[in-house]
C-alpha positions as CSV (number, residue, x, y, z in Angstrom):
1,X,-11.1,-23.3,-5.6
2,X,-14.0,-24.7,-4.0
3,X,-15.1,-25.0,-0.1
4,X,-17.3,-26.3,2.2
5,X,-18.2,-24.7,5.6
6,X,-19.9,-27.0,8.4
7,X,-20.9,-26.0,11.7
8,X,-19.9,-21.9,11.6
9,X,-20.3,-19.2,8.7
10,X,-16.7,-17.8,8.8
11,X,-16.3,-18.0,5.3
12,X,-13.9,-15.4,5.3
13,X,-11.5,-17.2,7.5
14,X,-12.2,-20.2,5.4
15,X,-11.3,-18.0,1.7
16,X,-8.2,-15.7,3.4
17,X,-6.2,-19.0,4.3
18,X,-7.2,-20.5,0.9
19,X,-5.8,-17.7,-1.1
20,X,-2.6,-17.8,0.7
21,X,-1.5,-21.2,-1.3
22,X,-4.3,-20.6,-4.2
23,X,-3.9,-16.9,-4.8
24,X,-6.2,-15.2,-8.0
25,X,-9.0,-18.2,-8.3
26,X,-12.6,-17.7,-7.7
27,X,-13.4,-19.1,-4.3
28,X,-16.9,-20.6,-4.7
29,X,-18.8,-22.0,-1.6
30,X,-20.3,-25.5,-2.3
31,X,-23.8,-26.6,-0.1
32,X,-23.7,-29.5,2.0
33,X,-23.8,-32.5,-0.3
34,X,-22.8,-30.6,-3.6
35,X,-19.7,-32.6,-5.5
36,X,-16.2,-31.2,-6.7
37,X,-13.0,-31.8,-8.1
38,X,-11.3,-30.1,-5.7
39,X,-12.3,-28.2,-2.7
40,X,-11.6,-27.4,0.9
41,X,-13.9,-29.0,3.7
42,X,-13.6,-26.6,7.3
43,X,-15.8,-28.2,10.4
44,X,-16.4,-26.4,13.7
45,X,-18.3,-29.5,16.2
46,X,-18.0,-29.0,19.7
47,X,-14.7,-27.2,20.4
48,X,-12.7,-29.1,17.2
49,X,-11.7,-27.7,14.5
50,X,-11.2,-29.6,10.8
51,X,-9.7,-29.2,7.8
52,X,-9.5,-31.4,4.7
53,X,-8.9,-31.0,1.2
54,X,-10.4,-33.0,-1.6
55,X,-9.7,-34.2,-4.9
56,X,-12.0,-35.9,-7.4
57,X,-13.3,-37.5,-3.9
58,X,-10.3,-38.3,-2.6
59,X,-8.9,-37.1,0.8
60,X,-5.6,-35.7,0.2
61,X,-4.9,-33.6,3.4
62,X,-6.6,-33.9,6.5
63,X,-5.6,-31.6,9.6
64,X,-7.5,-31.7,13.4
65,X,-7.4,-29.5,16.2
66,X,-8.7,-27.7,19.4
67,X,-10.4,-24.1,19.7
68,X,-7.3,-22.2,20.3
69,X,-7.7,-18.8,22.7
70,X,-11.5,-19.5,22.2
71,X,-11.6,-17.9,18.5
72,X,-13.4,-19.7,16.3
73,X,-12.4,-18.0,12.9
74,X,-8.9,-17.8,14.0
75,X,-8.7,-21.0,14.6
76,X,-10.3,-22.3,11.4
77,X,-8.0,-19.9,9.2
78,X,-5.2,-21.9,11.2
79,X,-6.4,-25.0,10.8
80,X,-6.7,-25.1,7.0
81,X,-3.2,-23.1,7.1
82,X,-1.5,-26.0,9.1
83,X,-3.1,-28.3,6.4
84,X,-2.5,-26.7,3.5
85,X,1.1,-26.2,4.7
86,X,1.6,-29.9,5.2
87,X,0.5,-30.6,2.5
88,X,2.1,-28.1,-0.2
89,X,5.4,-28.8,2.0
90,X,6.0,-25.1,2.7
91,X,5.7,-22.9,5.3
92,X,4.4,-19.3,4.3
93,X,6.6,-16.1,5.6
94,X,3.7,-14.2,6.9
95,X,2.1,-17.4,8.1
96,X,-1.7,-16.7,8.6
97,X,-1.2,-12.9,8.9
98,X,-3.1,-11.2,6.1
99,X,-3.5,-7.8,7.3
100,X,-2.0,-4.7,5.6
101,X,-0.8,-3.3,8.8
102,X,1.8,-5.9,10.6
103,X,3.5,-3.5,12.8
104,X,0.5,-2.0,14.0
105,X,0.2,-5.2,15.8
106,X,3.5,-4.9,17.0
107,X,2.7,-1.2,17.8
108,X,-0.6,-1.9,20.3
109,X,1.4,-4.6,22.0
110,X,4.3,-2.6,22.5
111,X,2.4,0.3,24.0
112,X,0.4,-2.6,26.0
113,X,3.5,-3.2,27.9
114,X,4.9,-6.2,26.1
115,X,8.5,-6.7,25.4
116,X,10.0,-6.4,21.3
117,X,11.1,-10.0,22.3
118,X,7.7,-10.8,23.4
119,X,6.3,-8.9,20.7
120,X,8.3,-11.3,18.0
121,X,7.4,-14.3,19.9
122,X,3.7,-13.5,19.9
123,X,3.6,-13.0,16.1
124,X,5.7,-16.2,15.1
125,X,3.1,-18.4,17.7
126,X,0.2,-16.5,17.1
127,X,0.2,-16.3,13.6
128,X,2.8,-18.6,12.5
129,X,5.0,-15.7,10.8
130,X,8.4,-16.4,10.6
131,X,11.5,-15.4,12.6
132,X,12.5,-12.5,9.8
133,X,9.1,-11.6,9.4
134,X,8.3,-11.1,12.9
135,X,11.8,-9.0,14.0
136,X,10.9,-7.0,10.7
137,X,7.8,-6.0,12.2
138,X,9.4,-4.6,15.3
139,X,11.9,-2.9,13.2
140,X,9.4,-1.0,11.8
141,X,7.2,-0.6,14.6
142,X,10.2,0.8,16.4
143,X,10.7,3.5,13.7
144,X,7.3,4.6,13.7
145,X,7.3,5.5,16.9
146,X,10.4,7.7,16.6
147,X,8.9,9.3,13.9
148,X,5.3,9.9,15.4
149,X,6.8,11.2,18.3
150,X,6.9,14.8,17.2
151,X,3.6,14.4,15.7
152,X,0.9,15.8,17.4
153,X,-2.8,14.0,17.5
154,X,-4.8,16.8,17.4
155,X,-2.5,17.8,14.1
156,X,-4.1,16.3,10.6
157,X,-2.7,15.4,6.9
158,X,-3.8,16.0,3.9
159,X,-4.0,13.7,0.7
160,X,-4.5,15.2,-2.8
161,X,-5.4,13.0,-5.9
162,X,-4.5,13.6,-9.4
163,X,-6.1,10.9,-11.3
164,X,-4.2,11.6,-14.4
165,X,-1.3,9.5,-15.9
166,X,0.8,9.2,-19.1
167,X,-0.1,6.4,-19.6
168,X,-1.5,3.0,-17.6
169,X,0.6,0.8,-16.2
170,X,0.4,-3.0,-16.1
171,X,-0.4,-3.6,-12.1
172,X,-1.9,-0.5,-11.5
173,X,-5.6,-0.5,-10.2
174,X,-5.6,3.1,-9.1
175,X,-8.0,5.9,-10.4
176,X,-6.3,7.2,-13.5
177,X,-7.1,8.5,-16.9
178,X,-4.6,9.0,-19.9
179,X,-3.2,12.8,-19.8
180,X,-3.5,13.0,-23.7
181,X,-7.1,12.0,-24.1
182,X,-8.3,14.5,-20.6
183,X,-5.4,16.8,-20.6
184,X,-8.7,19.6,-21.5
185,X,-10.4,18.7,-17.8
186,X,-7.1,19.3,-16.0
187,X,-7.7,22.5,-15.2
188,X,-11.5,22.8,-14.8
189,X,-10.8,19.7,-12.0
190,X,-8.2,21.7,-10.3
191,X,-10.9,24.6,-9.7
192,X,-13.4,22.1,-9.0
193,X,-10.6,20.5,-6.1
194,X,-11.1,24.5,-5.0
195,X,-14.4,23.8,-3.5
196,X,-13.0,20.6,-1.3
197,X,-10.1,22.2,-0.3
198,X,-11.9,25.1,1.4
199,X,-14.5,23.0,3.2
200,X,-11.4,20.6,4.3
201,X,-9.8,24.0,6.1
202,X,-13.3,25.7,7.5
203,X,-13.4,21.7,9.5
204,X,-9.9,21.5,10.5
205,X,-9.6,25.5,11.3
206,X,-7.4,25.7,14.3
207,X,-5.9,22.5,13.8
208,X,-2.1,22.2,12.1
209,X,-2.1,20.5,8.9
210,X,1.3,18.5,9.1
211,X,1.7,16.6,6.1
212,X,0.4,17.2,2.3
213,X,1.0,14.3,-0.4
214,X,-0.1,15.0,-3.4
215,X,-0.2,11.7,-5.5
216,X,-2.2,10.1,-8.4
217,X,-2.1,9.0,-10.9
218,X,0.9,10.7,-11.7
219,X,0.7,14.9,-10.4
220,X,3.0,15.9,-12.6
221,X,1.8,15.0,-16.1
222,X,-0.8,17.7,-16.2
223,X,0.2,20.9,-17.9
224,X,2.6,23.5,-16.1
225,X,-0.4,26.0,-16.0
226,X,-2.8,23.1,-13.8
227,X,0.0,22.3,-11.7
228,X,0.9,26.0,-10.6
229,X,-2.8,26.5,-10.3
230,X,-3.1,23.7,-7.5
231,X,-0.4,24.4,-5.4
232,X,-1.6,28.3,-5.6
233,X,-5.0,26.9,-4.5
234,X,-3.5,24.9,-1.2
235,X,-1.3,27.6,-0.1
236,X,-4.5,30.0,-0.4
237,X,-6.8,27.4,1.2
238,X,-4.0,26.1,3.9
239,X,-1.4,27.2,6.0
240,X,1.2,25.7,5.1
241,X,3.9,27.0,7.5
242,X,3.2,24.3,10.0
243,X,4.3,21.3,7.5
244,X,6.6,18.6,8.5
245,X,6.6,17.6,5.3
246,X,5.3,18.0,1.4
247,X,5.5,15.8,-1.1
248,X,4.5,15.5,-4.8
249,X,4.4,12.1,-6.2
250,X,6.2,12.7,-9.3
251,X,6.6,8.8,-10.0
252,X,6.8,9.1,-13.8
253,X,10.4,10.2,-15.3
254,X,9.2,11.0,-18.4
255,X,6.6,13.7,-16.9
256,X,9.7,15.7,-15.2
257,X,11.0,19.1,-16.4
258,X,13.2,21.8,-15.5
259,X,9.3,24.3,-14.9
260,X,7.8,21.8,-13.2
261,X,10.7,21.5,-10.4
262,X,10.7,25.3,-10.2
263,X,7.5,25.1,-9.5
264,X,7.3,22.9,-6.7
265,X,10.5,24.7,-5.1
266,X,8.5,27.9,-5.7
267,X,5.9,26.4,-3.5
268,X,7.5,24.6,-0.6
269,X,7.7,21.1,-1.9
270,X,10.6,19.5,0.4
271,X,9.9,15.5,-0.9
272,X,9.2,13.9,-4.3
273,X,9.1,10.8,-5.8
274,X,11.0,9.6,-9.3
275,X,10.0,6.0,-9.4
276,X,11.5,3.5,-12.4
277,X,10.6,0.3,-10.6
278,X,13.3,-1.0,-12.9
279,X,16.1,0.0,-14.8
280,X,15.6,-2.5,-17.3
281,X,14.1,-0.9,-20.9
282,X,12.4,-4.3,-22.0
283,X,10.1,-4.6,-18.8
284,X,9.5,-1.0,-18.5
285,X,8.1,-1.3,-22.0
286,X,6.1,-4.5,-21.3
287,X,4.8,-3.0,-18.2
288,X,3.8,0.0,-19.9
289,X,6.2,3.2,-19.2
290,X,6.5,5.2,-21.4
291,X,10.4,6.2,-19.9
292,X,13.7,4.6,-20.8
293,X,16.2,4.3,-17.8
294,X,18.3,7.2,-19.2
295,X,14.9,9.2,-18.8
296,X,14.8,8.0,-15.2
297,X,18.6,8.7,-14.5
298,X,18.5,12.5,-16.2
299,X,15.2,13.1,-14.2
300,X,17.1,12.3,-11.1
301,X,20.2,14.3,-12.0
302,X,17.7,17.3,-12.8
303,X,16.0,17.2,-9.3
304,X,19.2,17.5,-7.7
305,X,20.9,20.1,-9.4
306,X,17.5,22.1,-8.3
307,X,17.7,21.5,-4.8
308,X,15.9,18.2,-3.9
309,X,17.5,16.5,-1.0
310,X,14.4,14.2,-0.5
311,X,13.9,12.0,-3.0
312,X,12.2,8.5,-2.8
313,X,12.6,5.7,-5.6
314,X,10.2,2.8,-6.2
315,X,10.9,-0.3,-6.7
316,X,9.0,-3.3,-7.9
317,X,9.8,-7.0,-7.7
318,X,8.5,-9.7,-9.6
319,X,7.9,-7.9,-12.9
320,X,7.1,-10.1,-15.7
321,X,10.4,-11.6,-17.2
322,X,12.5,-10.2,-14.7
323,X,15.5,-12.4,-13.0
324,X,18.0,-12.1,-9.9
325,X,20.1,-10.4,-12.1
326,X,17.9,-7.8,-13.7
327,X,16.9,-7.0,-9.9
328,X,20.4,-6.9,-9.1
329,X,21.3,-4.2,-11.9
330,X,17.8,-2.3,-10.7
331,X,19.9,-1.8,-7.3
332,X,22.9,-1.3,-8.2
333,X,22.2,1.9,-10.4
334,X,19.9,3.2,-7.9
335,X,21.8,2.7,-4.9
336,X,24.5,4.3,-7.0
337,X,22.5,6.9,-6.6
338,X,22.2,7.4,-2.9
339,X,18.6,8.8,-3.2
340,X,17.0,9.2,0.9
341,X,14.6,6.7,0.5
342,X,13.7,3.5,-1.7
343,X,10.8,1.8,-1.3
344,X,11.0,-2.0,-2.1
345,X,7.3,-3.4,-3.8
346,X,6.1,-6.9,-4.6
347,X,4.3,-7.3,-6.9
348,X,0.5,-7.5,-6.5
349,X,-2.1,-8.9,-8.9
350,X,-4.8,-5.9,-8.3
351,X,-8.5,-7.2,-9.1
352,X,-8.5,-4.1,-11.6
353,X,-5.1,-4.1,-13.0
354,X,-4.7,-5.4,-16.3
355,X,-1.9,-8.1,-15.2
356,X,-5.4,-9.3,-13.5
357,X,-7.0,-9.9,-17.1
358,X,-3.4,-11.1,-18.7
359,X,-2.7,-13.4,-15.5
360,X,-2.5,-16.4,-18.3
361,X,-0.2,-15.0,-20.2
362,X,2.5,-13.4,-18.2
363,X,5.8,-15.2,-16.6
364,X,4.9,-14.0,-13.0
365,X,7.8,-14.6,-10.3
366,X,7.3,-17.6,-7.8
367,X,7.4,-18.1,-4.2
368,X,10.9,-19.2,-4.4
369,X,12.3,-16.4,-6.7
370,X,10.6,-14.3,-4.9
371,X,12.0,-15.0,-1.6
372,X,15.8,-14.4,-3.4
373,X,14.5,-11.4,-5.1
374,X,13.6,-10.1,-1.8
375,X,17.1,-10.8,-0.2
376,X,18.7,-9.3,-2.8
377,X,16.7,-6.1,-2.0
378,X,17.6,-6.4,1.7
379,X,21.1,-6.8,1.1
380,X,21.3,-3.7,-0.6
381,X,19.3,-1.9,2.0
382,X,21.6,-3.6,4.3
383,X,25.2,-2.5,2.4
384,X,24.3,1.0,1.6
385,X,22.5,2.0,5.4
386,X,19.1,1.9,4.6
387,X,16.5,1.0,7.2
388,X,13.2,0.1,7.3
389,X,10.8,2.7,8.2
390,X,7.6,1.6,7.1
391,X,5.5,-1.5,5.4
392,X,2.5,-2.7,4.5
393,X,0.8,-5.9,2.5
394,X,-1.8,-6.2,0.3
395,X,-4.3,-8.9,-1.2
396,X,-2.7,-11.6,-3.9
397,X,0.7,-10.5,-3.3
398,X,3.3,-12.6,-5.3
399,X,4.5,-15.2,-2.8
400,X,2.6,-14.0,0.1
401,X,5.4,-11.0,1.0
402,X,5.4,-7.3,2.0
403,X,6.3,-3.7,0.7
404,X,8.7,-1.7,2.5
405,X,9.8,1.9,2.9
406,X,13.5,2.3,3.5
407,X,15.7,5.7,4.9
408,X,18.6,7.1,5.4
409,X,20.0,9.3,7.8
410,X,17.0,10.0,9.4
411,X,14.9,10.6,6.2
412,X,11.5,8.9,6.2
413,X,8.2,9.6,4.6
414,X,6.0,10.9,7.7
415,X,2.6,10.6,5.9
416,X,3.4,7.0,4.8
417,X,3.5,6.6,8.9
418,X,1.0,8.6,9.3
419,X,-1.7,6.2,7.4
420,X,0.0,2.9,8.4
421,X,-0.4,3.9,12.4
422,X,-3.7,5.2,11.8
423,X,-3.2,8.2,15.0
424,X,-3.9,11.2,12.9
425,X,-7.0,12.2,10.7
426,X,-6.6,12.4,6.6
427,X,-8.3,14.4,5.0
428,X,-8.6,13.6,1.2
429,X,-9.1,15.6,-2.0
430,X,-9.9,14.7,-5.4
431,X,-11.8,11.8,-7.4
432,X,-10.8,8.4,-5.6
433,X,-9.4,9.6,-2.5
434,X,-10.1,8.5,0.8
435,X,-10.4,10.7,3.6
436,X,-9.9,8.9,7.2
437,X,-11.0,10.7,10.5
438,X,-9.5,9.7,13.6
439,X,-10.4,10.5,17.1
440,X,-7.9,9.3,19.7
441,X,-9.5,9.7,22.8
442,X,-12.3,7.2,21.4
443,X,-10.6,4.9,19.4
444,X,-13.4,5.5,17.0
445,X,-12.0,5.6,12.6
446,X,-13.9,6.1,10.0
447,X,-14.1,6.7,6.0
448,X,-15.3,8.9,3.8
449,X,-15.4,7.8,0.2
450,X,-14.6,10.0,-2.9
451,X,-16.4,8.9,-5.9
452,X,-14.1,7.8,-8.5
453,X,-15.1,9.0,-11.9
454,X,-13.8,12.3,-13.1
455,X,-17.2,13.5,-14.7
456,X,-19.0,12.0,-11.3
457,X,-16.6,13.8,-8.8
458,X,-17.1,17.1,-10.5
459,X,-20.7,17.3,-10.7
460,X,-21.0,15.5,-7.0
461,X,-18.4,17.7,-5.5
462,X,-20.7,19.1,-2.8
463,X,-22.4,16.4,-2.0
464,X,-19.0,14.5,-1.0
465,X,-18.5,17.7,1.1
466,X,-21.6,17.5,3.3
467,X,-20.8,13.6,3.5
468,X,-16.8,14.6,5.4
469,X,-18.9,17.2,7.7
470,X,-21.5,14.7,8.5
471,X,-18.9,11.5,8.9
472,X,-16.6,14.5,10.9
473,X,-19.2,15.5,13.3
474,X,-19.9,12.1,14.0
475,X,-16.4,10.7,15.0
476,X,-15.7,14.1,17.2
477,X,-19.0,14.1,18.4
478,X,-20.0,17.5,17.3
């Protein structure tokens, strides 16, 4: 899809409200007087705003209006929204809203002083959400609130990444490498992680660490003797006594076994994740698990008979192929389940998945399924207790939705709070991860980057080190 920008530069504005009714094109800005089959025209002149859209010369959609709260890009992403909305004959759920973090919105206003009824009202005006949408958002803000209560600011997390997987899946865009082919760097990267993991506890010494994810990638696919070795190496590096929570994302079935659950009991692990994101065999073999659903269900029987009381399914909707009633069956085993949490996904086409590079070929849910696929989810939630606890949204999302996190009597994934609020500092370990520091009193966040490449990450390990201290001294002003 094409545009044309007159009379501002907020090209961003101008390609976010595109993508929301022309998701996964290439957005290519045309100069004054260039020619296209189809493109978007957006004019800023004197306080009005334009939109148009073009084809083969034509004007097909045409959309005027006033500078609204005196924001230029806002109003231009509006503007082409209104026009594009008119146009398509559909209104979008999240309207114009295109950030990850919805009830973070919700959040500042609340502790602002605004009402949750005013809170809903401002989102549905200001951004054109929806009704739902909007009263979703203070749901979630609400619990967030509850749960960071018995946080403490001055407390930190910690994020562990475990780039190693069984095997890629379809969406993913994560950092991950096949177990078989590296299984020999396993441990050699767990000794290397040995390095980060002392520096991250000489910065934070005499701060609580609260919350430890390890995730991936998939933790649990590396070899019993790798796995024991890391969460030795935290419990020496860390103390771990002042945990609210610790989780191991053991999202692959297939990598679960009897050892591997010892382990983790052995070390404190009080959360994990078995994720299917179906329970349909012929779309997890097209997406690329290497798991039946009876490997999924035994994995699930296995954590409980060890003691897991925590446990947190994924689910994904809008898998290739995949109809009401295939969602339907996916919810109705789980449920059947009664695991603490679920967590409810749309599907997202991820710039490097490889879905991205199949796009053509795959039978991709629409707008409209979508929006039943997601009711059926809710109803679910709805019948069996579950609220919602947490959400986010990312880029090219099918139909423009959200993920959410649901709970159950009163059991919620803190550090999935705990990066969606953005009031705590994370400290990351491992190739890929992201480390975010956070001081309150200023306001002031920023991000230290991980390389991503195994081979990179292990010869640059230091380096990354002094990069946290330096990024660290700067937002507490040391």
């Amino acid at each position: 899809m094409d545009y044309l920008a007159l009379g501002h530069e907020h090209v961003d504005a101008v390609i976010g409200a595109i993508q929301l009714f022309f998701p996964n094109e290439k957005y290519k800005r045309l100069e004054n007087g260039e020619s296209s089959d189809r493109y978007v025209l957006s004019k800023y002149e004197n306080g009005l705003v334009t939109a148009c859209f073009f084809v083969d010369g034509k004007l097909l959609a045409e959309k005027a209006m006033s500078l609204a709260d005196n924001d230029i890009a806002h109003s231009i992403k509006l503007c082409i929204y209104l026009m594009l909305s008119q146009m398509e004959g559909r209104e979008l759920p999240w309207g114009i809203l295109t950030g990850i973090r919805p009830a973070k919105i919700v959040s500042g206003l609340l502790d602002g002083g605004m009402s949750g009824e005013g809170a809903v009202s401002y989102l549905q005006h200001k951004y054109m959400a929806s009704l739902e949408k909007a009263e979703l958002s203070l749901r979630v803000a609400l619990a967030e609130q509850d749960i960071l209560a018995k946080s403490k600011p001055d407390n930190y997390s910690m994020y562990v990444g475990i780039p190693f997987c069984p095997s890629r899946c379809l969406y993913c865009s994560f950092t991950s490498y096949p177990i078989e082919k590296y299984e020999y760097l396993s441990f050699e990267y767990i000794n290397r992680m040995k390095l980060e993991m002392d520096h991250a506890a000489k910065m934070f010494k005499g701060k609580n660490l609260e919350n430890l994810y390890i995730g991936g990638g998939t933790p649990t696919s590396i070899d019993d003797r790798s796995f024991e070795e890391l969460l030795k190496s935290l419990s020496e590096s860390f103390d771990l006594s002042s945990l609210r929570e610790f989780t191991v994302e053991a999202g692959r079935p297939d990598t679960i076994t009897e050892n591997k659950l010892d382990i983790m009991k052995r070390y404190g692990v009080d959360r994990i994740s078995i994720n299917t994101q179906t329970i349909n065999d012929k779309t997890l073999l097209a997406i690329g698990r290497k798991h039946s659903a009876r490997d999924f269900l035994n994995a699930f029987d296995m954590a409980r008979q060890k003691g897991f009381d925590h446990i947190n399914i994924d689910v994904i909707l809008g898998l290739d192929g995949e109809a009401h009633e295939d969602v339907t069956r996916t919810f109705e085993a789980i449920c059947a389940l009664n695991p603490e949490e679920i967590t409810v996904h749309t599907l997202a086409v991820k710039r490097a998945s490889r879905l991205k590079e199949e796009l053509t070929e795959r039978n991709l849910a629409q707008a409209d399924l979508m929006e039943l696929l997601l009711q059926i989810s809710k109803t679910y939630m709805d019948n069996f207790s579950y609220k919602p606890y947490y959400m986010y949204r990312q880029k090219n999302m099918l139909g423009n939705f959200e993920n959410v996190g649901y709970g159950k009597n009163n059991n919620f994934g803190i550090y999935n709070v705990a990066i969606m609020e953005e009031k705590q500092s994370i400290i990351a370990i491992g190739a890929g991860s992201v480390s975010k520091f956070v001081n309150i009193e200023t306001g002031r966040i920023e991000r230290s980057f991980n390389v991503k490449d195994i081979d990179g990450y292990m010869q640059r390990t230091v380096e990354m080190c002094e990069r946290k201290t330096d990024i660290f001294n700067k937002v507490f002003e040391r």
